[in-house]
DSSP file (Angstrom, degrees, kcal/mol; ACC not computed):
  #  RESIDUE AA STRUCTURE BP1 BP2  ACC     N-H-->O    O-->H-N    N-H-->O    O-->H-N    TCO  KAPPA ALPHA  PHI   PSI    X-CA   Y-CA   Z-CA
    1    1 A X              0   0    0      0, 0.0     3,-0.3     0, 0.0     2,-0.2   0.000 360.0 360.0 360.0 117.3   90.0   -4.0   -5.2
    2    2 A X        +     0   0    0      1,-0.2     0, 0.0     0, 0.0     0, 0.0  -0.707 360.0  15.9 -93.5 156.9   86.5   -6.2   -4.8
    3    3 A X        +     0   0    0     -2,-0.2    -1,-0.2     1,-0.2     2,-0.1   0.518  69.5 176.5  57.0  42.1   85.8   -9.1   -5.9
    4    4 A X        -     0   0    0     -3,-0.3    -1,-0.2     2,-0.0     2,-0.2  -0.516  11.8-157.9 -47.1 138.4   88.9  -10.7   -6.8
    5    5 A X        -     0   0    0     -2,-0.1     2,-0.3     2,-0.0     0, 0.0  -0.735   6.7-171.5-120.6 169.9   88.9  -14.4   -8.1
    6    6 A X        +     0   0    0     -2,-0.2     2,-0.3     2,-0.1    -2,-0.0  -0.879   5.9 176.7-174.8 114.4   92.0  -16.8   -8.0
    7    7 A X        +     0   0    0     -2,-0.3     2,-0.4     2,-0.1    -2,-0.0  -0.994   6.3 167.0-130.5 140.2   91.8  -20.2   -9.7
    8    8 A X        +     0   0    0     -2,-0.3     2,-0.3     7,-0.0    -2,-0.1  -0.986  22.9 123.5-132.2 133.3   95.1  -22.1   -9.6
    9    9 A X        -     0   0    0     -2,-0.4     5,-0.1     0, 0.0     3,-0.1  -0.883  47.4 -74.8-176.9 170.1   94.8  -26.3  -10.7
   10   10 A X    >   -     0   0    0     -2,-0.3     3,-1.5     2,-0.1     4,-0.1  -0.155  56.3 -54.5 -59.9 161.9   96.3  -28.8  -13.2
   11   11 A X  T 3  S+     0   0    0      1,-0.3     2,-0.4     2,-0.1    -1,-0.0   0.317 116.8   8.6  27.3 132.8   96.4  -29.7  -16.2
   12   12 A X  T 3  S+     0   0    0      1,-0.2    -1,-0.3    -3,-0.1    -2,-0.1   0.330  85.0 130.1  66.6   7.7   93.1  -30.6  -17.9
   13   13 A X  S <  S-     0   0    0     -3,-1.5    -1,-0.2    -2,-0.4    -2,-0.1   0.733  80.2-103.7 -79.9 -24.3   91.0  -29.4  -14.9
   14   14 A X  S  > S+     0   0    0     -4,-0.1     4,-1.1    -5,-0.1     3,-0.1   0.866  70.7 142.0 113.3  29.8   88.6  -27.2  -16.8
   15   15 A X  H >> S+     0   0    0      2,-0.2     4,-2.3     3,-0.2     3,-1.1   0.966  80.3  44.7 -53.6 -76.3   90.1  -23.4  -16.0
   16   16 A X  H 34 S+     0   0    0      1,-0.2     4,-0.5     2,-0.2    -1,-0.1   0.411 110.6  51.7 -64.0   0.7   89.4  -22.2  -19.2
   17   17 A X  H 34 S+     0   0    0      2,-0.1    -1,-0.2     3,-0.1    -2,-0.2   0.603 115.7  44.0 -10.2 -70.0   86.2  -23.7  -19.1
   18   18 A X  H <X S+     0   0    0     -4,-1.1     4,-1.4    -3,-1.1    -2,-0.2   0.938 112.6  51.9 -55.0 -58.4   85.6  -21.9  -15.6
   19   19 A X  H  X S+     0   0    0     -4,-2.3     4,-1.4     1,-0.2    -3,-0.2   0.805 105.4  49.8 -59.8 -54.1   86.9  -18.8  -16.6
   20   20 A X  H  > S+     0   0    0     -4,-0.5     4,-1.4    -5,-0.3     5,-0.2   0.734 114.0  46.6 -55.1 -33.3   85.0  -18.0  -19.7
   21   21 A X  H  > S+     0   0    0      2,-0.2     4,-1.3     3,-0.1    -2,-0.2   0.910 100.1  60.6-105.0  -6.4   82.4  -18.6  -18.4
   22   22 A X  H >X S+     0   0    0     -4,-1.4     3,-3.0     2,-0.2     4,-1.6   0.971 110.2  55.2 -42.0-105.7   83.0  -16.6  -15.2
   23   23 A X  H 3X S+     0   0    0     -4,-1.4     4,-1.1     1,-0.3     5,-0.4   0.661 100.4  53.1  26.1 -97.6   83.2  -13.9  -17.8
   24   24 A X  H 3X S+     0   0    0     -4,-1.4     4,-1.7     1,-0.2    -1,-0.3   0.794 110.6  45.2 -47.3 -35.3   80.0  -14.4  -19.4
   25   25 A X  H <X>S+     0   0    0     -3,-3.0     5,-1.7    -4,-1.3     4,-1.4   0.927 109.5  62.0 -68.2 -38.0   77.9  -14.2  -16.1
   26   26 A X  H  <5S+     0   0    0     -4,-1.6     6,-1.7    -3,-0.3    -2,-0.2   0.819 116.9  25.1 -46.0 -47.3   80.1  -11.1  -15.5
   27   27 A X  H  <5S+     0   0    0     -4,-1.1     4,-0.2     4,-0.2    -1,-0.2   0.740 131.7  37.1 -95.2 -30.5   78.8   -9.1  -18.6
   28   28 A X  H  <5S+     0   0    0     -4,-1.7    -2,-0.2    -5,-0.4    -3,-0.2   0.549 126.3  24.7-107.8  23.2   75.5  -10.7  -19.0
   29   29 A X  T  <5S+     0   0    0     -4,-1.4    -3,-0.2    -5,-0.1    -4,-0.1   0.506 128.5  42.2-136.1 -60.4   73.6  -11.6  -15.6
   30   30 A X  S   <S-     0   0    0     -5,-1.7     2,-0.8     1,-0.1    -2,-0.1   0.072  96.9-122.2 -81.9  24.0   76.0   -8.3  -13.2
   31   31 A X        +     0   0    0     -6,-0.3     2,-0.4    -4,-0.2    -4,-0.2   0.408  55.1 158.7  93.5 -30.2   76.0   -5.9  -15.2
   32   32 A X        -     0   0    0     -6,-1.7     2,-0.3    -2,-0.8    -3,-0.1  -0.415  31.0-138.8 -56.0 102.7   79.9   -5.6  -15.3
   33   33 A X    >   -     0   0    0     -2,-0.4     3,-2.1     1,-0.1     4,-0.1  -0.524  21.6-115.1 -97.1 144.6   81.5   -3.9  -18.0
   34   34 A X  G >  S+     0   0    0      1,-0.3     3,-1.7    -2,-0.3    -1,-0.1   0.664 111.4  60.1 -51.9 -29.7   84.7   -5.2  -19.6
   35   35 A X  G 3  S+     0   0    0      1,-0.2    -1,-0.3     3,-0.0    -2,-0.1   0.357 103.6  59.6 -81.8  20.0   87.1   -1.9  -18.4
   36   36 A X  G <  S+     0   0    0     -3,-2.1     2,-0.3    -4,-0.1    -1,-0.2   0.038  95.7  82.3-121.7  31.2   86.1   -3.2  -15.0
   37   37 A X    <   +     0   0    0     -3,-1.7     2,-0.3    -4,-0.1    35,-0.0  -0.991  46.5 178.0-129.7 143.1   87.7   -6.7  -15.8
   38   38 A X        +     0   0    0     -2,-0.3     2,-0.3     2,-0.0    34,-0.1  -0.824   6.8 175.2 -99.5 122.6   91.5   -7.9  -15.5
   39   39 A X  B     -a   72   0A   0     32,-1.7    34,-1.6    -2,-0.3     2,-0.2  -0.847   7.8-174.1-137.1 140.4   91.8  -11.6  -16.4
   40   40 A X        -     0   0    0     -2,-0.3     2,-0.3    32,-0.2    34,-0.2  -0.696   4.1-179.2-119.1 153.8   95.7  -12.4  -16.2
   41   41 A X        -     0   0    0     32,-0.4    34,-1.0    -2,-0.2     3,-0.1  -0.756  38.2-110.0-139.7 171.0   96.6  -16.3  -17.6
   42   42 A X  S    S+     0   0    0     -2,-0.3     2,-0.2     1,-0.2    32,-0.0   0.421  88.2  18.5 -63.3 -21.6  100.2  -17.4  -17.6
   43   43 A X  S >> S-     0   0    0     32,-0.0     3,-1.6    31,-0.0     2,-0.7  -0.826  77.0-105.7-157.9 153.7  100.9  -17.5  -21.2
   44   44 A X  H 3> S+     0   0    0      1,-0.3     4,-1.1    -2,-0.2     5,-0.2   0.321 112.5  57.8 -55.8  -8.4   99.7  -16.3  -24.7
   45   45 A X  H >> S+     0   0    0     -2,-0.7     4,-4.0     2,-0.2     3,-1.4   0.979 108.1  48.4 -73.0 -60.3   98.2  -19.6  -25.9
   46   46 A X  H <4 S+     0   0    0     -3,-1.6     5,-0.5     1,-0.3     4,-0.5   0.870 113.4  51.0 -45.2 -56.5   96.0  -19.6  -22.8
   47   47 A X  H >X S+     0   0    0     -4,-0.6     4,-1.5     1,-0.2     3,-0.5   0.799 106.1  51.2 -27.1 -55.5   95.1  -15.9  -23.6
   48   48 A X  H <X S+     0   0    0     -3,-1.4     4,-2.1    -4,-1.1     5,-0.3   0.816 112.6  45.4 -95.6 -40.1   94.1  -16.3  -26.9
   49   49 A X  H 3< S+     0   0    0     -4,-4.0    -1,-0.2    -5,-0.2    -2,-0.2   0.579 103.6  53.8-138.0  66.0   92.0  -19.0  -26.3
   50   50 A X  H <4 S+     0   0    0     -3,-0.5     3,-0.3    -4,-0.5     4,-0.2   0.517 117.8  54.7 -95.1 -50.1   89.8  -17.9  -23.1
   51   51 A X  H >X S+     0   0    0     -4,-1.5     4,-2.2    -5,-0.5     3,-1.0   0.870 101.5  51.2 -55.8 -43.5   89.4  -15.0  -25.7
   52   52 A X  H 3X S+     0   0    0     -4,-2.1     4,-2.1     2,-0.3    -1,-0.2   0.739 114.7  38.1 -34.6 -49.2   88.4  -16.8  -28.4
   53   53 A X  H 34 S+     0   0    0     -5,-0.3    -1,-0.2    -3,-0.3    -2,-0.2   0.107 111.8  60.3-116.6  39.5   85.6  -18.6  -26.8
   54   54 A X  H <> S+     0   0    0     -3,-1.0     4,-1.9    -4,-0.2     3,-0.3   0.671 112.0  42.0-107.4 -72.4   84.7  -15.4  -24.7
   55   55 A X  H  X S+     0   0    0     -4,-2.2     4,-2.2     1,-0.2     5,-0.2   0.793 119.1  47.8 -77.5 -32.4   84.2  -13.6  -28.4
   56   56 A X  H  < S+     0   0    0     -4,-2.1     4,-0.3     2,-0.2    -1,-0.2   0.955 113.4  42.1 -35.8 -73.1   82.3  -16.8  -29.7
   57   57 A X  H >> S+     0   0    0     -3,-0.3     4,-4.1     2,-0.2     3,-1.0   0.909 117.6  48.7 -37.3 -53.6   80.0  -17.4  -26.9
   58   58 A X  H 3X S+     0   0    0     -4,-1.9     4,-5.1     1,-0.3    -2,-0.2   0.972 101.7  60.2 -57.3 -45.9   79.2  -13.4  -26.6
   59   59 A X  H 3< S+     0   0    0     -4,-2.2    -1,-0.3    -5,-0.3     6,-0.2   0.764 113.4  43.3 -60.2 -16.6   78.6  -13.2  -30.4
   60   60 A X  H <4 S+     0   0    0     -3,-1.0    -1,-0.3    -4,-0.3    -2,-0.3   0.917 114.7  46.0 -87.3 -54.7   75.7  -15.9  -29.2
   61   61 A X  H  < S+     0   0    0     -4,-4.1     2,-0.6     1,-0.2    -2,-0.2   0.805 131.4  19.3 -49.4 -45.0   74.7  -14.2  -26.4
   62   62 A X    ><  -     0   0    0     -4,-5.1     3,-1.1    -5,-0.3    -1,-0.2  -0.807  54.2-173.8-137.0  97.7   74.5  -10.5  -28.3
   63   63 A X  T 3  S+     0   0    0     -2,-0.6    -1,-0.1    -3,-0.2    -2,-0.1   0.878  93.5  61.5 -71.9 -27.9   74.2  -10.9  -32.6
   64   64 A X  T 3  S+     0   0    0      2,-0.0     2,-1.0     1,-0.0    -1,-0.2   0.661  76.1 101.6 -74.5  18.5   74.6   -6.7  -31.8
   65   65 A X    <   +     0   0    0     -3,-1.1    -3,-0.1    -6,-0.2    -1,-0.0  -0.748  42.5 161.4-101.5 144.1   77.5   -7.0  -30.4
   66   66 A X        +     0   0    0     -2,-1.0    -1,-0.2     2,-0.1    -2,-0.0   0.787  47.3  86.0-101.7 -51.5   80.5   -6.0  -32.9
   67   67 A X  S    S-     0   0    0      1,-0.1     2,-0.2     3,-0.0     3,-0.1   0.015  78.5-117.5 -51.7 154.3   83.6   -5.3  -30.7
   68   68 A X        -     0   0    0      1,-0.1     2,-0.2     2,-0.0    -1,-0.1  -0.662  30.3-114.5 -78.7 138.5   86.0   -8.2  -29.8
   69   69 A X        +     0   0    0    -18,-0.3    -1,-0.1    -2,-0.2   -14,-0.1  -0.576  38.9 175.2 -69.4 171.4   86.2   -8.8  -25.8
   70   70 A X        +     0   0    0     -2,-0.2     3,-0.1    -3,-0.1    -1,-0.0  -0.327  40.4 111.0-147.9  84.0   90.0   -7.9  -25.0
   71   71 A X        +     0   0    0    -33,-0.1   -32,-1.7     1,-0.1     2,-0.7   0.450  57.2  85.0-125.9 -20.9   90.0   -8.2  -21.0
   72   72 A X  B     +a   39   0A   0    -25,-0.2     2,-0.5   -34,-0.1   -32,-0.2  -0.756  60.8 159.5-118.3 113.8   92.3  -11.5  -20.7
   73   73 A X        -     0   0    0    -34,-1.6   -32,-0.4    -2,-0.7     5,-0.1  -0.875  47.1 -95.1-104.5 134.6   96.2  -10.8  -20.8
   74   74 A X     >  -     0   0    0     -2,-0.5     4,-1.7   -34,-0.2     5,-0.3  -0.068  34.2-122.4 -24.4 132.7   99.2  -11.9  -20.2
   75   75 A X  H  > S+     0   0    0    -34,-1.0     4,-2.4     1,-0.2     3,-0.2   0.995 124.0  39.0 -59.9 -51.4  100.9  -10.7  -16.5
   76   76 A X  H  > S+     0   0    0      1,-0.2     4,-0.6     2,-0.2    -1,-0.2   0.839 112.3  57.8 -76.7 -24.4  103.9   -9.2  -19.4
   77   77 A X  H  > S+     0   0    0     -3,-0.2     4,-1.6     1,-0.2    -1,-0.2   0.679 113.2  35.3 -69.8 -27.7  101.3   -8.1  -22.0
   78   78 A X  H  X S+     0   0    0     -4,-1.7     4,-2.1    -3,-0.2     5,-0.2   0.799 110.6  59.6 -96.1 -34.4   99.5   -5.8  -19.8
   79   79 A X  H  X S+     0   0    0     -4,-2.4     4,-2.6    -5,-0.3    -2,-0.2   0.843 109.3  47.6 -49.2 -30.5  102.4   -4.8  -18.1
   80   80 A X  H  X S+     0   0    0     -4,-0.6     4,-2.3     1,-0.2    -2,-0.2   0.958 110.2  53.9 -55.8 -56.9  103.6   -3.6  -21.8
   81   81 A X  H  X S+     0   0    0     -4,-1.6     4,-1.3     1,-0.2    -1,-0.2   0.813 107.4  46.2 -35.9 -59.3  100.5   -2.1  -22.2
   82   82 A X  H  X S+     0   0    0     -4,-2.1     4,-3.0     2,-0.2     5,-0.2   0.899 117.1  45.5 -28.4 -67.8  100.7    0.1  -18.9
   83   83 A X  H >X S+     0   0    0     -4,-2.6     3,-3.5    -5,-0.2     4,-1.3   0.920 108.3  56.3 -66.7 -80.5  104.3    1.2  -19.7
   84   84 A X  H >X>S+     0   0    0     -4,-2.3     3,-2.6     1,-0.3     4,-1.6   0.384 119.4  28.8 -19.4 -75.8  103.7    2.0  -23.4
   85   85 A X  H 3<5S+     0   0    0     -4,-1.3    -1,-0.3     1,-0.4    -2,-0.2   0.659 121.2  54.3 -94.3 -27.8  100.7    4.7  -22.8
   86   86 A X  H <<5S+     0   0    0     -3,-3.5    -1,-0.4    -4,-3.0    -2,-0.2   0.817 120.2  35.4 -73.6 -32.9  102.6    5.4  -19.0
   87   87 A X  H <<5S-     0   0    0     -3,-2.6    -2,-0.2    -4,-1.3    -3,-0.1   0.871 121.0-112.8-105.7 -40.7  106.4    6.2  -21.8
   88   88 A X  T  <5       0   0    0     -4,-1.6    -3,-0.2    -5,-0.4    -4,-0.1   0.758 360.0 360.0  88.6  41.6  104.0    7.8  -24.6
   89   89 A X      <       0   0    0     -5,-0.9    -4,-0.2    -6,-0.2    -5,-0.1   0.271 360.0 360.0-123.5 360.0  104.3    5.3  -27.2
């Protein structure tokens, strides 16, 4: 694994702020393409809206772009994920 990032803080500090926009340099200034991103939050609110203003911003960034990001999950949503396609469901 390269380039791992790790942000831990309080409350009201501006993570999802950080994080989205971490993101957005990822796909548009390196090159990085989204099945070579993990972003894990602690729970689905958080999820849904780093995602939200990841598919906002991008839709500014790229009017071709069509697709939804889907790269930030839950530590249990991706685990699901894993097992399902690992079980064959």
């Amino acid at each position: 694994m390269k380039n791992v990032t790790y942000y831990n803080a309080g409350a009201g500090s501006g993570k999802t702020r950080v994080l989205t926009a971490k993101l957005i340099d990822l796909f548009y200034n390196q090159g990085v393409k989204e099945d070579e991103v993990l972003a894990f939050c602690f729970n689905r609110d958080a999820a849904e809206e780093i995602r939200t203003r990841l598919n906002s911003k991008c839709t500014v960034e790229d009017q071709s772009r069509t697709s939804e990001y889907d790269v930030v999950n839950t530590f249990h949503a991706f685990a699901k994920s894993v097992l399902g396609k690992d079980c064959g469901k």
